[in-house]
GUMAR-330631 format. One record per residue: residue number from 1; z, x, y of N, C-alpha, C in turn. Coordinates in Angstrom, 3 decimals, padded with zeros to 6 digits. Layout:
BEGIN
{NUM, {Z, X, Y}, {Z, X, Y}, {Z, X, Y}}
...
//
This chain:
BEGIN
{1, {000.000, 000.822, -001.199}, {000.000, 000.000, 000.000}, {000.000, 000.864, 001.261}}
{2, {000.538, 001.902, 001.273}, {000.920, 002.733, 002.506}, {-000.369, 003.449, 002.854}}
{3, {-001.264, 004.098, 001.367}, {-002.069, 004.421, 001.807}, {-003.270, 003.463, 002.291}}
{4, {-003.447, 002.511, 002.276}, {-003.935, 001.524, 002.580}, {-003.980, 000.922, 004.084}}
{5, {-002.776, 001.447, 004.436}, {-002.376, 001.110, 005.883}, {-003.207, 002.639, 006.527}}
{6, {-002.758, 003.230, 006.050}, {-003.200, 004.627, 007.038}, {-004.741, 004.381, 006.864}}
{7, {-004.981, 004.136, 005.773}, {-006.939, 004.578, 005.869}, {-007.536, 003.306, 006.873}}
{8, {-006.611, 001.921, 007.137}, {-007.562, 001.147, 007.902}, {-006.910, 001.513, 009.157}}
{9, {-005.937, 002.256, 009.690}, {-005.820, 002.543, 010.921}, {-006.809, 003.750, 011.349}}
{10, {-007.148, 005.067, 010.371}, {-008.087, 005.646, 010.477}, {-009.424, 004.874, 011.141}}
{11, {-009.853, 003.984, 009.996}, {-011.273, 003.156, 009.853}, {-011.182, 002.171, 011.630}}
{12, {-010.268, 002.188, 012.309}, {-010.179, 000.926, 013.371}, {-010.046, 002.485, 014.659}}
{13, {-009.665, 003.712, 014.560}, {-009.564, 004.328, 015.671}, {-011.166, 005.215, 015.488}}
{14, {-011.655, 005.440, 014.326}, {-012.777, 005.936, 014.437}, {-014.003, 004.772, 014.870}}
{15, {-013.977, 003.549, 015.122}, {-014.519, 002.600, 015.388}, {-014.410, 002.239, 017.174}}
{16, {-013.290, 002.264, 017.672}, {-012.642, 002.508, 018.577}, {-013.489, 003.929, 019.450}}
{17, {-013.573, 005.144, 018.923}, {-013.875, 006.484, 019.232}, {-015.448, 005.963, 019.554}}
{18, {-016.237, 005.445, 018.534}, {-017.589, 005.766, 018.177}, {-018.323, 004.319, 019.724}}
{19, {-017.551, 003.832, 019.862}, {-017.839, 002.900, 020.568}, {-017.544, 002.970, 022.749}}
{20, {-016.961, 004.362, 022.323}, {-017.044, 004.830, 023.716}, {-018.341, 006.017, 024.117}}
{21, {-018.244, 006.212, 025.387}, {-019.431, 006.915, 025.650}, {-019.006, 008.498, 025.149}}
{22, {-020.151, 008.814, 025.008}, {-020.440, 010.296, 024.421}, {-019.798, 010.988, 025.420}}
{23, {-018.931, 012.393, 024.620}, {-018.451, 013.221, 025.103}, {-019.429, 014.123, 026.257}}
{24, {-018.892, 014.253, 027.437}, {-020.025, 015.296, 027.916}, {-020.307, 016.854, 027.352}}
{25, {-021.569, 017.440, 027.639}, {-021.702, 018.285, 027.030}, {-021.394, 019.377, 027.627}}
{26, {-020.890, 019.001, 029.014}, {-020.460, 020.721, 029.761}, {-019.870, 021.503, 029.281}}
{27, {-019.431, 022.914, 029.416}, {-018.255, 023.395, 028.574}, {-017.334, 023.613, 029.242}}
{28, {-016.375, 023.532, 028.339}, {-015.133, 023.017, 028.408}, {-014.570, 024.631, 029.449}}
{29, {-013.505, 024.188, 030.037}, {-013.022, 024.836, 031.356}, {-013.971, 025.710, 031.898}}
{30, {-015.173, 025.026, 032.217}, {-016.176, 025.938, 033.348}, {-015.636, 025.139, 034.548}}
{31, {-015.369, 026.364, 035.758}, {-014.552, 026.034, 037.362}, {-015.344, 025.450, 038.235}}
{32, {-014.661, 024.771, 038.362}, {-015.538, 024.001, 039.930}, {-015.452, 024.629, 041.195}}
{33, {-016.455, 023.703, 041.865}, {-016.736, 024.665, 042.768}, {-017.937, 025.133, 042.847}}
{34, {-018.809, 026.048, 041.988}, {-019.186, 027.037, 041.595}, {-020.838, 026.795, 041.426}}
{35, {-021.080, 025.616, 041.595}, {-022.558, 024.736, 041.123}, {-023.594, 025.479, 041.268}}
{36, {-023.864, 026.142, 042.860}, {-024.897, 026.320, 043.442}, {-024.747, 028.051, 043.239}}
{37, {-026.075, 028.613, 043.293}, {-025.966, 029.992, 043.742}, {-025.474, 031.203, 044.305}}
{38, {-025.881, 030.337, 045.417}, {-024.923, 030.999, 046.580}, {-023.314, 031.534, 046.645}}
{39, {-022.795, 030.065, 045.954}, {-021.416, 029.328, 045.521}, {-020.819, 030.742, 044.315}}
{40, {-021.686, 031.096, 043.296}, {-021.137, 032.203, 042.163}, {-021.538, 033.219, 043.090}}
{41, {-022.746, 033.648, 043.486}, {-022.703, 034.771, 044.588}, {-021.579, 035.114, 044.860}}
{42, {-020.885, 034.625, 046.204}, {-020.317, 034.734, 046.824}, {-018.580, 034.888, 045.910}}
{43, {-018.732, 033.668, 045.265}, {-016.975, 034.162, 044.200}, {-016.994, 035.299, 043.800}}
{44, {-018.398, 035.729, 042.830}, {-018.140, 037.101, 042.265}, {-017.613, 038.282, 043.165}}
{45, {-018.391, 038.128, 044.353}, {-018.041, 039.292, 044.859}, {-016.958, 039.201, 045.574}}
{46, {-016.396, 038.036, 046.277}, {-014.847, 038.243, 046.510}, {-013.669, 038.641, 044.958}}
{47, {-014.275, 038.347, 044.088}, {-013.093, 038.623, 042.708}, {-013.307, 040.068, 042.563}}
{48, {-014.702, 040.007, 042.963}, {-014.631, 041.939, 042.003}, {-014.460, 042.752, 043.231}}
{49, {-013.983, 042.543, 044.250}, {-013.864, 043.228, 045.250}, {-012.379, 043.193, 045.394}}
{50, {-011.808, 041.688, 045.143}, {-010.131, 041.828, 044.585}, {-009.465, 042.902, 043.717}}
{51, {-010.702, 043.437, 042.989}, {-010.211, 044.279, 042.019}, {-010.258, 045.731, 042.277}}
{52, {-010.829, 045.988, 043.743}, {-011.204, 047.735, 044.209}, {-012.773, 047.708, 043.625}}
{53, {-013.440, 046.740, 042.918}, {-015.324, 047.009, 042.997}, {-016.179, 047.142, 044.434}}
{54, {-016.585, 047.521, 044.711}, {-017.913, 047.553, 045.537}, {-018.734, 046.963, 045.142}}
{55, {-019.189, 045.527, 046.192}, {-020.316, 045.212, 045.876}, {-021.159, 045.046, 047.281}}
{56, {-022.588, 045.425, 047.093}, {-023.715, 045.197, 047.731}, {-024.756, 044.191, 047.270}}
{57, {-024.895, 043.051, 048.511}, {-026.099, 041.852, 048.464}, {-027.412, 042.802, 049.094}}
{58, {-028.114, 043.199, 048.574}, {-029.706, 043.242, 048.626}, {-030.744, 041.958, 048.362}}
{59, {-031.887, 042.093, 049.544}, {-032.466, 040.929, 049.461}, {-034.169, 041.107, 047.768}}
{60, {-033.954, 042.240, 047.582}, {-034.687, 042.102, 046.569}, {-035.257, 043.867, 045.773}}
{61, {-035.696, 043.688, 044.532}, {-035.235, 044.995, 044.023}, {-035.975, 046.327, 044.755}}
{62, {-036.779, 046.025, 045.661}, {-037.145, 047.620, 046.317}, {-035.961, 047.274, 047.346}}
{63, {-035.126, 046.726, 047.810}, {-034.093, 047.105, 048.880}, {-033.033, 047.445, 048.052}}
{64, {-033.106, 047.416, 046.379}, {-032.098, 047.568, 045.576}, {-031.998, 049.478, 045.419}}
{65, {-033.416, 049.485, 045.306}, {-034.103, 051.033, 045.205}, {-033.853, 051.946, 045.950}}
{66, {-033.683, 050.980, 047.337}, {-033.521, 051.963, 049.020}, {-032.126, 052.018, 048.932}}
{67, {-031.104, 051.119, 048.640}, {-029.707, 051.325, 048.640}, {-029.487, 052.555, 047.842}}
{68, {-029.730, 052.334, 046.593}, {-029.401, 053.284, 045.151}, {-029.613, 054.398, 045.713}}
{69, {-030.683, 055.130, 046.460}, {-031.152, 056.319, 046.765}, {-030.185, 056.520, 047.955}}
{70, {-029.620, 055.842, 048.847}, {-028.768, 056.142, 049.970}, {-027.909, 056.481, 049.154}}
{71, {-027.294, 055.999, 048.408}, {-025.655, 056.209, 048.192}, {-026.019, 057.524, 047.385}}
{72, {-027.095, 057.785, 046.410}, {-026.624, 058.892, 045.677}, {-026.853, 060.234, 046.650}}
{73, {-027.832, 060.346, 047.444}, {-027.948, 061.069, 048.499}, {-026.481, 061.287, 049.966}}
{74, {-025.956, 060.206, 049.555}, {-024.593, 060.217, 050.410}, {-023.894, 060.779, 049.470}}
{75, {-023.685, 060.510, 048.004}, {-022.261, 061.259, 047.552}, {-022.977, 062.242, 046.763}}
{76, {-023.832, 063.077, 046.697}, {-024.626, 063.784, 046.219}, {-024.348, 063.613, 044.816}}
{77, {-024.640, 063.195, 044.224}, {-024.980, 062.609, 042.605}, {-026.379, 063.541, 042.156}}
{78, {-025.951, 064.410, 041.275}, {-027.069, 065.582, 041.034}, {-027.362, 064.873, 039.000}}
{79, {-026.654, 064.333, 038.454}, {-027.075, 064.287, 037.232}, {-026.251, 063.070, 036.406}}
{80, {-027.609, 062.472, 036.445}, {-027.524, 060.864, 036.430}, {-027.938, 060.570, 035.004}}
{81, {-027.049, 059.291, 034.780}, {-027.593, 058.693, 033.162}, {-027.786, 057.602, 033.277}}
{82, {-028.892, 057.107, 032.772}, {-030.004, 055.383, 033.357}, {-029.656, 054.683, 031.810}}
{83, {-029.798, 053.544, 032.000}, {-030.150, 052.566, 030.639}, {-031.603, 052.381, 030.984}}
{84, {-031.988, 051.975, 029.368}, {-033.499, 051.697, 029.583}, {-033.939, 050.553, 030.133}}
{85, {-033.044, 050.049, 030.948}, {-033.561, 048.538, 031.219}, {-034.879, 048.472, 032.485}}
{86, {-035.650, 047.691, 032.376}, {-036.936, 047.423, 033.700}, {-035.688, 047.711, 035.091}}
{87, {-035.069, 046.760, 035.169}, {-034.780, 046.726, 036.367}, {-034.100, 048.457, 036.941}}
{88, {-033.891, 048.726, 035.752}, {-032.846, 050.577, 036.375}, {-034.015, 051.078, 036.277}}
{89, {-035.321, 051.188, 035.780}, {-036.314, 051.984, 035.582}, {-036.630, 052.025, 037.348}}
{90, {-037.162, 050.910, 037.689}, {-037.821, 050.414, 039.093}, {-036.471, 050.726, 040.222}}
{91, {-035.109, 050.869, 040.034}, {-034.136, 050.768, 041.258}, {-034.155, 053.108, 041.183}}
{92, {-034.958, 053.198, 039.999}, {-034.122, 054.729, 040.308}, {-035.421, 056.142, 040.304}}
{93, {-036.515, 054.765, 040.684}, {-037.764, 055.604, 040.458}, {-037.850, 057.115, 041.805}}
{94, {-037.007, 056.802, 042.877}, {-037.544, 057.638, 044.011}, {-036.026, 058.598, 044.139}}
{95, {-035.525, 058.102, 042.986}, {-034.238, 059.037, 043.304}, {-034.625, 060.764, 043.369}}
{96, {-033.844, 061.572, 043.905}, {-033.917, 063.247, 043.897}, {-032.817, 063.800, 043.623}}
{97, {-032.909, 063.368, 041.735}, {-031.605, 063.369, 040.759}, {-031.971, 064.040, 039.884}}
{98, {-031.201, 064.436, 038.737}, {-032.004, 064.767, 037.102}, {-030.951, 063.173, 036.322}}
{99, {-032.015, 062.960, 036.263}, {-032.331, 061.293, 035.331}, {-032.023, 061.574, 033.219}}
{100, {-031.549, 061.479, 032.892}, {-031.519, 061.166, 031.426}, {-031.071, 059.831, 030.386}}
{101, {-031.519, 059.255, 029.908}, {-031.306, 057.980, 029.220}, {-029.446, 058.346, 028.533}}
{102, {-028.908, 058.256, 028.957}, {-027.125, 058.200, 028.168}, {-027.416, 057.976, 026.844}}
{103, {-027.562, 056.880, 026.209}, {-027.710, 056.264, 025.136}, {-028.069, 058.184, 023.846}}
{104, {-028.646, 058.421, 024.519}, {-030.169, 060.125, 024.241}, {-029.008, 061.515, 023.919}}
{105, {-028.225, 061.514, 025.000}, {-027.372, 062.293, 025.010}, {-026.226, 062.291, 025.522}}
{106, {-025.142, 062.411, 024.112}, {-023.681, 061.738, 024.507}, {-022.877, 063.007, 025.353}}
{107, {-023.205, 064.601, 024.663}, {-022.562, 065.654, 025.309}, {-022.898, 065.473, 026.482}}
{108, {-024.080, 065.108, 027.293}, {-024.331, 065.493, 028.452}, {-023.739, 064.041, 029.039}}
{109, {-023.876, 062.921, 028.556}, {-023.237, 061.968, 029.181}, {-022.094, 062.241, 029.813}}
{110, {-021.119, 062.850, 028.619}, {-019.349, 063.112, 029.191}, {-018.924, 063.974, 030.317}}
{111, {-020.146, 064.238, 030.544}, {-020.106, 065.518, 032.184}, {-021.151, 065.033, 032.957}}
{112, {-021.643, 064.208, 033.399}, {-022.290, 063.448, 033.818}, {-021.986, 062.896, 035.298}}
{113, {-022.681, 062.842, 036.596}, {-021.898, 062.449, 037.705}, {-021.500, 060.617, 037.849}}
{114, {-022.757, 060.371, 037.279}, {-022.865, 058.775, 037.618}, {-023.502, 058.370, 036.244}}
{115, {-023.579, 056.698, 035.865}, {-024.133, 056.134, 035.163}, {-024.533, 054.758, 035.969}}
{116, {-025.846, 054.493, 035.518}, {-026.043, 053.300, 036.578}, {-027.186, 052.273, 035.176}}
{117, {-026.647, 051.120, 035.086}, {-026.862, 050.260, 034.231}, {-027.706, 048.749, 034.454}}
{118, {-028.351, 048.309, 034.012}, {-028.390, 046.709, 033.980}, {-027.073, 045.558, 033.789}}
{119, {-027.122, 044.420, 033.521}, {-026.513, 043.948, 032.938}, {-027.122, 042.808, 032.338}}
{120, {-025.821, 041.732, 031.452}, {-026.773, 040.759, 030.705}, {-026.639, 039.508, 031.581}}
{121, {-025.223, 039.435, 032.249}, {-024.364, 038.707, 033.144}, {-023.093, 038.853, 033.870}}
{122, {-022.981, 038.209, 034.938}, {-022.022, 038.093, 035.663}, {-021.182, 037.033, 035.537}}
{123, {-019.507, 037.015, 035.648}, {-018.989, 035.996, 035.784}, {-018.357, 035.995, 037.111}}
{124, {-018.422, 034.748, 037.840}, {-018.444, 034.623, 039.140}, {-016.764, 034.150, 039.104}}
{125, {-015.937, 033.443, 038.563}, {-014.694, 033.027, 038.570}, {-014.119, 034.483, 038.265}}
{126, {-014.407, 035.563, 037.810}, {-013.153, 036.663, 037.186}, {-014.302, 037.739, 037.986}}
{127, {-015.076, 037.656, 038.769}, {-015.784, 038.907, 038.890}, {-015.984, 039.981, 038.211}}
{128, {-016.421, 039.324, 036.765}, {-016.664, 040.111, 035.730}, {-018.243, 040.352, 035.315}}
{129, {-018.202, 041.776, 034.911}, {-020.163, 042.057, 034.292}, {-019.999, 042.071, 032.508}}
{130, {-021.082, 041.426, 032.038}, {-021.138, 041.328, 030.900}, {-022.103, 041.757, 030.035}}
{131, {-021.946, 042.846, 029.384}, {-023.198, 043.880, 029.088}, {-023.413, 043.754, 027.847}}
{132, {-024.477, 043.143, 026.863}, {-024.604, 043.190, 025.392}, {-025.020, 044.750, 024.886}}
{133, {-024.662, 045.274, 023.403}, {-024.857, 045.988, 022.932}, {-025.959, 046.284, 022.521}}
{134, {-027.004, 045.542, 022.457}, {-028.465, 045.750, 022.001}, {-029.309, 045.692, 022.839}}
{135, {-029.330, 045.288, 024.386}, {-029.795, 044.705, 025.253}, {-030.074, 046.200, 025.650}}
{136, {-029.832, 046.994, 025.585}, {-030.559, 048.890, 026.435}, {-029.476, 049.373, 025.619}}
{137, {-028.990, 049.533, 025.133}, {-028.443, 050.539, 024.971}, {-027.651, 050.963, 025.698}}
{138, {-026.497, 050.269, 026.417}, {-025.947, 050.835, 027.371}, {-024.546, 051.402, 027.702}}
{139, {-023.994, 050.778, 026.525}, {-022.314, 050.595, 026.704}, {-022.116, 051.768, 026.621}}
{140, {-022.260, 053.077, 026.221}, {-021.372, 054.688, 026.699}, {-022.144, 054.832, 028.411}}
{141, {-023.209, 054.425, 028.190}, {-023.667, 055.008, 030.054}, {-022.825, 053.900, 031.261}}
{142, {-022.079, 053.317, 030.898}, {-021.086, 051.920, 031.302}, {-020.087, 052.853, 031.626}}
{143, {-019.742, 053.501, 030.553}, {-018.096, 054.005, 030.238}, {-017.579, 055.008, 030.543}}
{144, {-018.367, 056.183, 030.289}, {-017.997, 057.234, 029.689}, {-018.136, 058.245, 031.785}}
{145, {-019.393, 058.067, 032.653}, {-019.237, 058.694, 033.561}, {-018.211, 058.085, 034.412}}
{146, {-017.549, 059.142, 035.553}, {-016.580, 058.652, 036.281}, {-017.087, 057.402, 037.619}}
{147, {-018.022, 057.536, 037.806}, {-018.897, 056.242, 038.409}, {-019.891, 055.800, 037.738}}
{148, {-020.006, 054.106, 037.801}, {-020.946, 052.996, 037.207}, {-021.231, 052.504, 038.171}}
{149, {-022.654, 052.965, 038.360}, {-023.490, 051.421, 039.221}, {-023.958, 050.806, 038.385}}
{150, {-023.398, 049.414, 038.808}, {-024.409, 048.270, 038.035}, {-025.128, 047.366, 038.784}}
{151, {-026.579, 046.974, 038.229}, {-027.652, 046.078, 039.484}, {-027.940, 044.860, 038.332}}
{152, {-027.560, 044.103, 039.178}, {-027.437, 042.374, 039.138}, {-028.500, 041.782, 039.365}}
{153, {-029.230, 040.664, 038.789}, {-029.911, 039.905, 039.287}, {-029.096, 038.342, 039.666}}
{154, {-029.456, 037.842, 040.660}, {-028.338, 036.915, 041.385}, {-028.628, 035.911, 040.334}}
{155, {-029.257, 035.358, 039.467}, {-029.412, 034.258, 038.501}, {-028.915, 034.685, 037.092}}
{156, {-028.405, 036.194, 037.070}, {-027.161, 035.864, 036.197}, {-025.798, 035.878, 036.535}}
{157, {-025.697, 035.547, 037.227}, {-024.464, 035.150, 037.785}, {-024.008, 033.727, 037.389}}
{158, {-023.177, 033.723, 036.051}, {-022.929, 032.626, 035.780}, {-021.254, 031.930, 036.337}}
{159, {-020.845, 030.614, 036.076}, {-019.758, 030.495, 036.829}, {-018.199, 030.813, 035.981}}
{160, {-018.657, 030.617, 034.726}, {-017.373, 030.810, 034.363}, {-017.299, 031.807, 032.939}}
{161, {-016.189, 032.380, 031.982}, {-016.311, 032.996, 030.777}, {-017.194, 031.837, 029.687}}
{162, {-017.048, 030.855, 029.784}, {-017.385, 029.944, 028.345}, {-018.936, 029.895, 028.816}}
{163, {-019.020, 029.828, 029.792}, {-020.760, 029.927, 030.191}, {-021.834, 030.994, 029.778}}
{164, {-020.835, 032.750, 030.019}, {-021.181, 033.624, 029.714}, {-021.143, 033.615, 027.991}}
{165, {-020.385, 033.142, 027.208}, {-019.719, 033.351, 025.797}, {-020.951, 032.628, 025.160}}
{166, {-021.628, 031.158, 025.672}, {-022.554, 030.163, 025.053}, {-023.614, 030.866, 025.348}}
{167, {-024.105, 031.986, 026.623}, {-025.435, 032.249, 026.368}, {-025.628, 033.805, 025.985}}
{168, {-024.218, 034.317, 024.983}, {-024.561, 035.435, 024.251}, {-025.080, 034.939, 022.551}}
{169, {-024.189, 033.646, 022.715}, {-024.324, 033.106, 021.283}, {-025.759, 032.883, 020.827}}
{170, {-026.469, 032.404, 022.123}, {-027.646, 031.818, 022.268}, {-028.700, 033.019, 022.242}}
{171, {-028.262, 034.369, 022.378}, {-029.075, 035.481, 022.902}, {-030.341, 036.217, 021.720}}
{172, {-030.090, 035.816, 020.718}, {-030.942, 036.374, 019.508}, {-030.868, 035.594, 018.459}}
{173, {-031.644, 034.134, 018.636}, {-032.193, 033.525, 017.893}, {-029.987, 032.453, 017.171}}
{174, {-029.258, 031.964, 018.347}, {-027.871, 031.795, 017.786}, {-027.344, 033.086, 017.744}}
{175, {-027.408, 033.992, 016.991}, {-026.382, 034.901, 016.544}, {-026.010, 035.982, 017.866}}
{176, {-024.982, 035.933, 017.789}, {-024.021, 036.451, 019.348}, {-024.358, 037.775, 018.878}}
{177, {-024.488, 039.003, 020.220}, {-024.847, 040.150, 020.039}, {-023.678, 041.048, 019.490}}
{178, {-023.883, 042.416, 018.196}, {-023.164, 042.742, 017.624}, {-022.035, 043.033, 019.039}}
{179, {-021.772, 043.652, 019.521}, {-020.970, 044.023, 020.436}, {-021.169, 043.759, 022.229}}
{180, {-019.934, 043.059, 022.601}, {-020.275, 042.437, 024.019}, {-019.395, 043.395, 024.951}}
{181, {-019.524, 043.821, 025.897}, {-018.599, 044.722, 026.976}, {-018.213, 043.641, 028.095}}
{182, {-017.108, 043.254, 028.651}, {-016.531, 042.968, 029.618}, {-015.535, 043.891, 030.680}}
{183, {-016.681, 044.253, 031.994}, {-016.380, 044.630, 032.977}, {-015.206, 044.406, 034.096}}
{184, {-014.647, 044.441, 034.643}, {-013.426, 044.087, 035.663}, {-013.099, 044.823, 036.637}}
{185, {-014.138, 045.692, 037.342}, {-013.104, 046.659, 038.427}, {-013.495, 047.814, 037.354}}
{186, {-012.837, 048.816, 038.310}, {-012.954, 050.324, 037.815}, {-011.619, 049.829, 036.770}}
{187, {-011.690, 051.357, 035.865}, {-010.457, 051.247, 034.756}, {-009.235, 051.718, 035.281}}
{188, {-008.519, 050.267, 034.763}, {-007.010, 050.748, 034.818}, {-006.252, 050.711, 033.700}}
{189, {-005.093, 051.355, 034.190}, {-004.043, 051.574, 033.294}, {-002.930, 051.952, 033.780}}
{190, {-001.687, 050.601, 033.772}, {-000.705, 050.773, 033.755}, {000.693, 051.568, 032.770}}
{191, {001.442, 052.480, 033.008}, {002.641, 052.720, 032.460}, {003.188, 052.031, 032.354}}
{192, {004.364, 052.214, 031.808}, {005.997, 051.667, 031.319}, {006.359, 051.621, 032.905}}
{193, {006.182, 051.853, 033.705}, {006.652, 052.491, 034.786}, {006.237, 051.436, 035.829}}
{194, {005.243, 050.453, 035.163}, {003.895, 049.814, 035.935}, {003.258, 050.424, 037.135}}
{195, {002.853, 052.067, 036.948}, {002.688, 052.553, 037.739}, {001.011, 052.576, 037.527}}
{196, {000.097, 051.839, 038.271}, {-001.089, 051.622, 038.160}, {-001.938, 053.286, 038.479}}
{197, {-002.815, 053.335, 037.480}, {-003.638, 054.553, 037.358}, {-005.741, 053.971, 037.073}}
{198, {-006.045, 054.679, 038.231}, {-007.111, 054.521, 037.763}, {-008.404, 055.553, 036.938}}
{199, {-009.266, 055.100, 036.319}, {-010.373, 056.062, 036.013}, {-009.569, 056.992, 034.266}}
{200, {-008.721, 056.285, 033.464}, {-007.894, 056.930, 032.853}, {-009.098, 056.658, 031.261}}
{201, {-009.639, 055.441, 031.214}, {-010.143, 055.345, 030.206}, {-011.874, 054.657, 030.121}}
{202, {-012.195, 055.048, 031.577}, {-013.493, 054.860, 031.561}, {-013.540, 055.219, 033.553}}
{203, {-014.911, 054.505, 033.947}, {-014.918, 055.073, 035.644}, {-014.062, 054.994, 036.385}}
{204, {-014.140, 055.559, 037.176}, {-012.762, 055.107, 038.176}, {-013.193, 054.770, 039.525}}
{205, {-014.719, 054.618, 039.501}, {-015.582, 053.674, 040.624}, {-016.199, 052.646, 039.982}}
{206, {-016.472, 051.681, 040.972}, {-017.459, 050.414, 039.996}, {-018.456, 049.700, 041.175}}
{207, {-019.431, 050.240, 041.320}, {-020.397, 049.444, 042.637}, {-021.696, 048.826, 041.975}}
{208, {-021.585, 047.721, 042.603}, {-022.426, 046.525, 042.042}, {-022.949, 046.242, 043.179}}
{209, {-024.651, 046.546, 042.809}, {-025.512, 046.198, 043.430}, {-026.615, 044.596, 043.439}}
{210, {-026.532, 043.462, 043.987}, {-026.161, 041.991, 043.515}, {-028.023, 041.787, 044.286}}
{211, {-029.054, 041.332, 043.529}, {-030.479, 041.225, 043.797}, {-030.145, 040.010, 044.410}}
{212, {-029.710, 040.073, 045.370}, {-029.266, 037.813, 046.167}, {-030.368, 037.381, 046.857}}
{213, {-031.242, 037.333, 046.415}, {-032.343, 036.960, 047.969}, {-031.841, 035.202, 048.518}}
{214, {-031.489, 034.539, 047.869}, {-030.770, 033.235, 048.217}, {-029.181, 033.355, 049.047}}
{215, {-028.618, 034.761, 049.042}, {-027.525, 034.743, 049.812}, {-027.686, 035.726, 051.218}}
{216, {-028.900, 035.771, 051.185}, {-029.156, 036.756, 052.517}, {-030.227, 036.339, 053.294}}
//
């Protein structure tokens, strides 16, 4: 009898369920706010700038090219490690550097002045970069020099983590890429002491160069 009771209260709340409107399909805790372009633009770079990042809005990738070449010519950056991505190919063509793919060579990576990367995405709520493992080859040229430039295109700039998480899943046919990197600011590391240290287990600069032609 008892079970009898439970299975038609089951049978009357799944009836109940099926008869309301469909769940929406957004995902679940993506932030508001955040809708428009401009709108993640602009969060990312107040979050990752919360964090000690540098970021630069360029209106498109030859002003991405003209920046890249100022700054390394300002902090004299003599020996540079690129990912193979289009967009680092085209931002580092006029540099007056010695250029080597990281991925190519790890000894020379670890003495290395700069590493300057693509990415796969941005998250605009945590001002975070999100770099897949198969996507260039990039995660030691990320890590390993004491400065990372990374160049953005403003349409990956997504708004929240579950946004970024659904379109790695989505990135090779469903199956999420073997290994994902999440960015935050240069590296820290706190003591027992909570005595904040930077650059201890990866760069200890982080400048993000953001392709916005919609925020400029």
């Amino acid at each position: 009898m008892s079970r009898a009771i439970v299975m038609s209260a089951i049978r009357r709340a799944l009836r109940r369920t099926s008869a309301k409107e469909p769940a929406p399909t957004e995902i679940p805790g993506r932030p508001q706010g955040l809708d428009s372009t401009v709108e993640r633009t602009l969060a990312f770079r107040t979050r990752l700038e919360s964090v000690d990042g540098e970021v630069h809005l360029v209106r498109d990738q030859d002003a991405a090219r003209d920046l890249l070449m100022e700054l390394v010519e300002r902090r004299g950056w003599k020996d540079i490690a690129v990912s193979g991505a289009p967009l680092v190919t085209h931002a580092t063509s006029n540099l007056k550097a010695d250029l080597f793919e990281g991925s190519q060579d790890r000894d020379r990576l670890a003495h290395c002045d700069l590493g300057i990367t693509a990415v796969q995405h941005a998250i605009a709520e945590t001002g975070t970069l999100v770099l897949f493992s198969h996507a260039e080859s990039h995660r030691l040229t990320s890590l390993l020099p004491p400065v990372h430039i990374a160049l953005v295109e403003q349409s990956q700039i997504v708004a929240g983590l579950g946004d970024a998480l659904a379109l790695a899943h989505g990135a090779d046919g469903g199956e999420p890429p073997p290994l994902v990197t999440f960015i935050t600011g240069p590296s820290r590391t706190g003591d027992i002491e909570l005595t904040m240290v930077t650059g201890v287990h990866g760069p200890r600069e982080l400048i993000v160069i953001v392709i916005a032609p919609d925020s400029l």
